[in-house]
C-alpha positions in Angstrom: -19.1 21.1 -31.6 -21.0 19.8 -28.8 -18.0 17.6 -28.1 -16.1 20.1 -27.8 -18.0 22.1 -25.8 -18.0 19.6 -23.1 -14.3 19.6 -23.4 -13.7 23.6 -22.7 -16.4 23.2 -20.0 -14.2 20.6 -18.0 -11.0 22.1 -18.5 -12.1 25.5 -16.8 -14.0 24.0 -14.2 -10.2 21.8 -13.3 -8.3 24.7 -14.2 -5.8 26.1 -11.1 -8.0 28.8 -8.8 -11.4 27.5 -9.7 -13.5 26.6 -6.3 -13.6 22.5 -5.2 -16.9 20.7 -6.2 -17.4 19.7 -2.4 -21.0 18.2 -3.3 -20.0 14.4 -2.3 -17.9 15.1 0.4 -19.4 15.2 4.4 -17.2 17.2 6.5 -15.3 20.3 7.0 -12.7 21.1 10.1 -11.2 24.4 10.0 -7.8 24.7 10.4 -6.0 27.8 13.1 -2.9 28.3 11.7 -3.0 32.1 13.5 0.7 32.4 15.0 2.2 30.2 12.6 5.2 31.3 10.5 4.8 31.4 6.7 5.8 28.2 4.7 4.9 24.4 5.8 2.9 23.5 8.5 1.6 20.1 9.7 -2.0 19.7 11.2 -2.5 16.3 13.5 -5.2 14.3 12.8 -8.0 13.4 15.6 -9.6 10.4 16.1 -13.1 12.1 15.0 -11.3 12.5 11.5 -10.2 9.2 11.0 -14.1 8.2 11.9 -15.2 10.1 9.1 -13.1 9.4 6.8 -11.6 6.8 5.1 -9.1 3.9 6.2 -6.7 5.7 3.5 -7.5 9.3 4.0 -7.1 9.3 0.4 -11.0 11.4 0.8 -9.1 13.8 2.7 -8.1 17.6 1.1 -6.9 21.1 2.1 -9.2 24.0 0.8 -8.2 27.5 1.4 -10.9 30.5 2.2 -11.5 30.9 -1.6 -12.7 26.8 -1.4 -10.0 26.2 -3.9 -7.3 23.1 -3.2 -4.1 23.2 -1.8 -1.5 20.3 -2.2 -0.8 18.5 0.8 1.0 15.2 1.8 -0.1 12.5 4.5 2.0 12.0 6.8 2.0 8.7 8.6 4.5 9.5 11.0 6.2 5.7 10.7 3.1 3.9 11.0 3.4 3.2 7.6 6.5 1.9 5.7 8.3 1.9 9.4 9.9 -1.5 8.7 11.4 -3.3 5.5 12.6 -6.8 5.9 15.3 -7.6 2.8 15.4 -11.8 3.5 18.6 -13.8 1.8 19.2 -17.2 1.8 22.5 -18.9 2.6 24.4 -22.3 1.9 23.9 -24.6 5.0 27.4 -26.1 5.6 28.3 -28.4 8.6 25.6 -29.9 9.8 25.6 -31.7 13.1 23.6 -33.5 15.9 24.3 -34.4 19.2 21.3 -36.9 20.4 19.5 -35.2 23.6 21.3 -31.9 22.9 21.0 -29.9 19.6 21.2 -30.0 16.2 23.7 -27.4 14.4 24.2 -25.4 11.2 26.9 -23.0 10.0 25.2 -20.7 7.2 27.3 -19.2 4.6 26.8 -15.8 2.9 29.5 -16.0 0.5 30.5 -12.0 1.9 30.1 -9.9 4.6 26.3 -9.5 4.9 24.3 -6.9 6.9 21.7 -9.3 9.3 19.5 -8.9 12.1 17.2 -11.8 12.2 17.3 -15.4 11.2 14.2 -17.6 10.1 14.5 -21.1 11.0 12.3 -24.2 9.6 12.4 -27.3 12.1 10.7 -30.7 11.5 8.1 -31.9 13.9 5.4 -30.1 16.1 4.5 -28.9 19.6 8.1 -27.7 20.9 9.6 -25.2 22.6 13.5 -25.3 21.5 15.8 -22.7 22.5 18.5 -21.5 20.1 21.6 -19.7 19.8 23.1 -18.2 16.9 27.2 -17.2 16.6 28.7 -15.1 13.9 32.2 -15.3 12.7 34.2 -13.6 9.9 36.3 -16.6 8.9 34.4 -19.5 9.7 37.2 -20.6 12.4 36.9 -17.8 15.2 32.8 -17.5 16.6 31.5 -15.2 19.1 28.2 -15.0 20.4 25.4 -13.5 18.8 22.7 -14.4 20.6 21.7 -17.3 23.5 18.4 -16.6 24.3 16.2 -17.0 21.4 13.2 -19.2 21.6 11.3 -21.3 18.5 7.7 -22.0 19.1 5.3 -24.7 17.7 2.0 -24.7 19.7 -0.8 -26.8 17.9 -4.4 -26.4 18.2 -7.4 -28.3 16.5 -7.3 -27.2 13.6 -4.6 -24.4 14.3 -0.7 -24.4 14.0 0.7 -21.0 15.6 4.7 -21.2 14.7 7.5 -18.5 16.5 10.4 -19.2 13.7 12.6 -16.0 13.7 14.9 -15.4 16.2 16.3 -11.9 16.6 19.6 -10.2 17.3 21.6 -7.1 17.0 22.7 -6.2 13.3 25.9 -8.0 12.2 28.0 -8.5 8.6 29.6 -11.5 9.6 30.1 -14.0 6.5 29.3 -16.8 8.9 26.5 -17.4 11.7 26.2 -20.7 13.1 22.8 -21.6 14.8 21.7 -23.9 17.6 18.8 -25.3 18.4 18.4 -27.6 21.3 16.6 -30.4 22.8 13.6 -29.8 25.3 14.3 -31.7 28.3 13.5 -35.7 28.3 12.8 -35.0 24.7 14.5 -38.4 23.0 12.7 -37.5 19.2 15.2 -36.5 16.6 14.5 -33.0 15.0 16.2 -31.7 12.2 17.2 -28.0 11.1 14.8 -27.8 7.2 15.8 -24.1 6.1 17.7 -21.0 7.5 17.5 -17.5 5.5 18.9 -14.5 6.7 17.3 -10.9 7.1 18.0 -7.2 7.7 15.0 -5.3 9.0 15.2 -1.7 8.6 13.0 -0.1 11.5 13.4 3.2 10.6 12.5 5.8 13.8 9.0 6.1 14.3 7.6 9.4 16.4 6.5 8.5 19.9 3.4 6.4 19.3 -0.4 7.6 21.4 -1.9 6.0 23.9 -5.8 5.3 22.5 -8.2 4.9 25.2 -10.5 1.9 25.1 -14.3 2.5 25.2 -14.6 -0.6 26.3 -13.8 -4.1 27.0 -14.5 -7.7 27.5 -13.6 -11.5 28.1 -15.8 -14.3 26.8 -14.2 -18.4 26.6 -15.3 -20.3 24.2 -15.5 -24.0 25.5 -15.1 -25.7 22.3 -12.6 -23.8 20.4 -10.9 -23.6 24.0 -9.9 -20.1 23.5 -10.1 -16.8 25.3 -11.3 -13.9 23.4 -10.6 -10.4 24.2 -12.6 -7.9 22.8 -11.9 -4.1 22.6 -13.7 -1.2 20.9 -12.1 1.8 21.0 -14.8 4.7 20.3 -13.8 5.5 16.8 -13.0 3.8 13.3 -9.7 3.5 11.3 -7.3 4.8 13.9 -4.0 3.6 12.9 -2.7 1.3 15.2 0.1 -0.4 15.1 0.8 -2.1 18.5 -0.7 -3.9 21.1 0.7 -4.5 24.7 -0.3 -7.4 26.4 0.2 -7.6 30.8 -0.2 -11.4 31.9 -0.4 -12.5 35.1 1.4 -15.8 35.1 4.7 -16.3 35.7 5.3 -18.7 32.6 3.3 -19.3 29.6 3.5 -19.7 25.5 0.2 -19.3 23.8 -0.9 -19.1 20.6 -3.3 -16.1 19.6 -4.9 -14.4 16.8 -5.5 -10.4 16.3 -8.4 -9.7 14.1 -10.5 -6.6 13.7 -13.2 -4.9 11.5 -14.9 -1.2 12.1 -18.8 -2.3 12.4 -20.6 -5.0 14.3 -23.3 -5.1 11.0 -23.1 -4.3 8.2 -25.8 -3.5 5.6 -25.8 -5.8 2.3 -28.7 -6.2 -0.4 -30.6 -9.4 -1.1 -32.9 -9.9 -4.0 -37.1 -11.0 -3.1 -39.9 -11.8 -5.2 -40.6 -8.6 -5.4 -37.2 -7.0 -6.3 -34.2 -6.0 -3.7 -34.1 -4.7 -0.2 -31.6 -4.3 2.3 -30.6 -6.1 5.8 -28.0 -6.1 7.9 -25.8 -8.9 8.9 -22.9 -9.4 10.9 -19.3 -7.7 9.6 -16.6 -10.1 9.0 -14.1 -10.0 11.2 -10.8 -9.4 9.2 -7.2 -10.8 10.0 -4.5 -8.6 11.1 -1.7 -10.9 13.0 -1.2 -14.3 14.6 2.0 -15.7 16.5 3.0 -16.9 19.7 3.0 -14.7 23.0 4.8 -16.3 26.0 7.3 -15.9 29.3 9.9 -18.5 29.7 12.7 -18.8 31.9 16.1 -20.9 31.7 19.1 -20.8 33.9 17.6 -18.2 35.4 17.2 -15.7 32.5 13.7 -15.0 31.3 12.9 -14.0 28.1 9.2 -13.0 26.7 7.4 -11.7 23.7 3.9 -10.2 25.2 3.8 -7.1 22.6 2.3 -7.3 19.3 4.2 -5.1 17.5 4.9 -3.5 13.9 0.8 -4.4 13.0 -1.9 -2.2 11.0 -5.2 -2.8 12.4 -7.0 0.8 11.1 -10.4 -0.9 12.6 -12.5 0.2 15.9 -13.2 -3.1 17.0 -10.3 -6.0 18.0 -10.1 -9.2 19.1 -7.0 -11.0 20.5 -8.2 -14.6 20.3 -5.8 -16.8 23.0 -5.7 -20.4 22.2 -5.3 -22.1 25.7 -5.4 -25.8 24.2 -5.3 -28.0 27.5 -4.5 -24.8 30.1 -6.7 -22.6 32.1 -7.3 -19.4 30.1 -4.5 -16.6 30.5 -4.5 -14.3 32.9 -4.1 -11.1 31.0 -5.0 -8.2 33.2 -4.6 -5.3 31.0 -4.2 -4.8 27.0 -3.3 -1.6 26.8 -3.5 -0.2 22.6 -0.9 1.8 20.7 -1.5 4.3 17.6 0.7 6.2 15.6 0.4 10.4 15.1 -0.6 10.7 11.1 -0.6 14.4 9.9 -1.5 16.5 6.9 1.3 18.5 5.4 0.8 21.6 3.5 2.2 25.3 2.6 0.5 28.0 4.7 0.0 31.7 3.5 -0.1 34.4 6.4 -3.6 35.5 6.9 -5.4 32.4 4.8 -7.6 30.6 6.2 -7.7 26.6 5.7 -9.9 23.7 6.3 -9.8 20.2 5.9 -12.6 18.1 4.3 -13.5 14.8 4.2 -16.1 11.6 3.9 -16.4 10.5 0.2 -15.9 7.2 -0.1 -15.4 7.3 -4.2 -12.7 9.6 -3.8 -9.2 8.8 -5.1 -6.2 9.8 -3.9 -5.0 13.1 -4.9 -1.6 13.2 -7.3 0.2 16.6 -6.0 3.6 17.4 -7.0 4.3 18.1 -3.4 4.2 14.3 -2.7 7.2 13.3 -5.0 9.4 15.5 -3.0 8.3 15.2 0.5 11.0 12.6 1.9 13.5 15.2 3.4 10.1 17.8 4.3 8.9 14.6 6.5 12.1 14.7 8.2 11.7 18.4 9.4 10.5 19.7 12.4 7.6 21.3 11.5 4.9 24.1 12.6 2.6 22.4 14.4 -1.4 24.1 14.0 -4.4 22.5 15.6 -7.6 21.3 13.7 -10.8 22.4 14.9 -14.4 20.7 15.6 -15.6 19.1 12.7 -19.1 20.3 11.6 -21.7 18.4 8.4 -21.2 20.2 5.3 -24.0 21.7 4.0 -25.2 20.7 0.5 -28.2 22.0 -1.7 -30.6 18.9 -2.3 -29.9 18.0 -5.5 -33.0 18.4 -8.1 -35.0 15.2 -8.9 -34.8 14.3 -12.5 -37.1 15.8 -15.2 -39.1 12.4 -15.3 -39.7 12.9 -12.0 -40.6 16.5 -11.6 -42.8 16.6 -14.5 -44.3 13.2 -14.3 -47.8 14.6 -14.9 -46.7 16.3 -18.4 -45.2 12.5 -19.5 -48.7 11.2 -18.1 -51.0 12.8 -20.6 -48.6 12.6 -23.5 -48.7 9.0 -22.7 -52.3 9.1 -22.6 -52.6 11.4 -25.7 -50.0 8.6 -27.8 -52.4 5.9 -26.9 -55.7 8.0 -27.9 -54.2 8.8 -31.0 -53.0 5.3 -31.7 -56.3 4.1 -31.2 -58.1 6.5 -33.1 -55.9 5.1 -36.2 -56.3 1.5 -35.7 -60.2 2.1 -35.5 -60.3 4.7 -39.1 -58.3 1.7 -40.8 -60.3 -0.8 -39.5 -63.5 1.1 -41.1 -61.6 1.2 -44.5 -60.9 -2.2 -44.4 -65.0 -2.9 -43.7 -66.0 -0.6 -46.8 
């Protein structure tokens, strides 16, 4: 029965209409959807929720002015699932080298095949080859493709950073044929390992935010001979997802490393002689993104990569670590940070009144109907309604437990237990003695 109970008890307090347990959450923005039309409506996200919430939003829900829940959807706004890369491999046929010039493949997909990008594994280290790739429908007839890709190796101690896909406008042509070439005065033989093919779907992101930087600074590290760059931009777990890089010299190719976390310390627990306490150490920084950056020129055409693109770095705190190897530290004068808009979708009733709440860490994310259907509702041009100033929720303290609140009741029954025990071992003991 008690079982049971329990059972009917849970099943009311879940059941549609009943008021949201808000106890372990932190925050509560309300939502001014005066003006807007009835049906959907999509609320932007602020940096001060993203602070307060977690990396996922998964803590994040819609109440209405009765505190009960109202579906809603995420929307990421292409920062998230923006770009799928389908890779394919192909039989190498042809193979050629001319000594001093290039070496040459002719990759065949057996059909027609959608392609945008090729991934190319060379043999050696530290070079700087540049490649073309042609395209042809019957292996006889080629056109260019592309004649101004570049493939990077730049070695560090204890470091390789590789540049191995070279990029070009989508094709279906059965064959490509790729070229890569000899640096000048370069006599070593270097052979073509591995081609596979790709199509990467970038599907059309909304125009990405500008996030201010709080603040930033340049330290060099003499014996890892690397720059680091370090940026902290005022709030946690925004969602960025690009980084542009301005550099002062005319031509360069560096390696680099993009790495992040949301706190300088963090707190952990450590275990004494006398139980556990708390310090803090430092956070870990985490890795988001490593390649090449550079700005080369030949025959007059330049070509550069100096944007770190297509990334998800939801952390306050970034790093861009330039290895410089032998070369005097980059001259980057500006690093400027991109985000992506993120917003909550739900259905708005004239006259209701909304908020959003947040900041529980245990929560998990919330399974709405509303979600399996959203794809062509992402699409639409919604009702835009404005989020206001987030204020603390306010929570009654919760009661201590009964032990605790009545700890001078346990106390003397405690003291009455061991009376009493006494008081029998001492009337057996004078048995035993008569």
């Amino acid at each position: 029965m008690i079982t049971v109970s329990i059972a009917l008890l849970a099943a009311v307090a879940a059941a549609p209409g009943a008021p949201f347990d808000t106890a372990d959450w932190a925050w509560r923005s309300p939502v001014d959807t005066a003006g807007a039309p009835a049906g959907y409506v999509r609320v932007m996200l602020v940096p001060e929720t993203f602070d307060a919430s977690e990396a996922s939003l998964d803590d994040v829900r819609v109440l209405d002015s009765a505190g009960v829940l109202v579906p809603h959807v995420i929307h990421w706004e292409g920062t998230r699932d923006r770009v799928e890369t389908r890779w394919r491999p192909a039989r190498i046929l042809n193979r050629t080298f001319e000594p001093e010039q290039y070496e040459r493949v002719t990759l065949d997909f057996g059909e027609p095949a959608a392609k945008n990008r090729v991934r190319v594994t060379l043999s050696g280290a530290a070079y700087c080859r540049r490649a073309e790739v042609e395209g042809s429908p019957d292996g006889q007839t080629w056109e260019m493709v592309s004649e101004d890709g570049w493939l990077f190796d730049v070695a560090q101690p204890g470091k390789t950073f590789r540049l191995n896909t070279l990029t070009f406008p989508a094709n279906d042509f059965q064959y490509l044929r790729v070229s890569v070439f000899s640096m000048p005065g370069d006599l070593r033989r270097f052979s073509i390992e591995g081609v596979e093919a790709a199509l990467r779907i970038e599907r059309p992101a909304a125009e990405l935010t500008p996030v201010p930087v709080t603040a930033m600074s340049m330290t060099w590290d003499e014996k890892k001979r690397w720059t680091v760059h370090e940026i902290d931009l005022g709030y946690r777990n925004l969602p960025v997802v690009e980084i542009a890089v301005e550099v002062g010299d005319p031509l360069f190719h560096r390696g680099y490393e993009l790495v992040g976390r949301n706190a300088a310390v963090e707190p952990i627990e450590r275990k004494t002689e006398t139980g556990w306490d708390v310090v803090e150490r430092e956070a870990p920084w985490q890795h988001v993104d490593e390649g090449v950056l550079y700005r080369i020129r030949h025959e007059g055409k330049e070509s550069e990569r100096v944007r770190i693109d297509c990334i998800r770095a939801p952390y306050r705190f970034l790093q861009l670590r330039v290895h410089e190897g032998d070369n005097p530290p980059l001259a980057i004068e500006d690093i400027s940070v991109l985000r992506g808009e993120v917003g909550v979708v739900f259905n708005s009733e004239p006259g209701e009144e909304y908020a959003l709440i947040g900041g529980n860490p245990k929560a998990r994310r919330p399974n709405y109907d509303l979600a399996k259907s959203f794809a062509e509702l992402g699409e639409q041009d919604l009702p835009v309604v404005q989020l206001a100033a987030q204020t603390p929720l306010e929570h009654e303290p919760k009661p201590l437990p009964w032990t605790e609140r009545h700890g001078i009741i346990l106390w003397l029954a405690l003291i009455l237990a061991v009376g009493a025990m006494l008081a029998l071992i001492a009337t057996n003991l004078r048995r035993l003695r008569g």
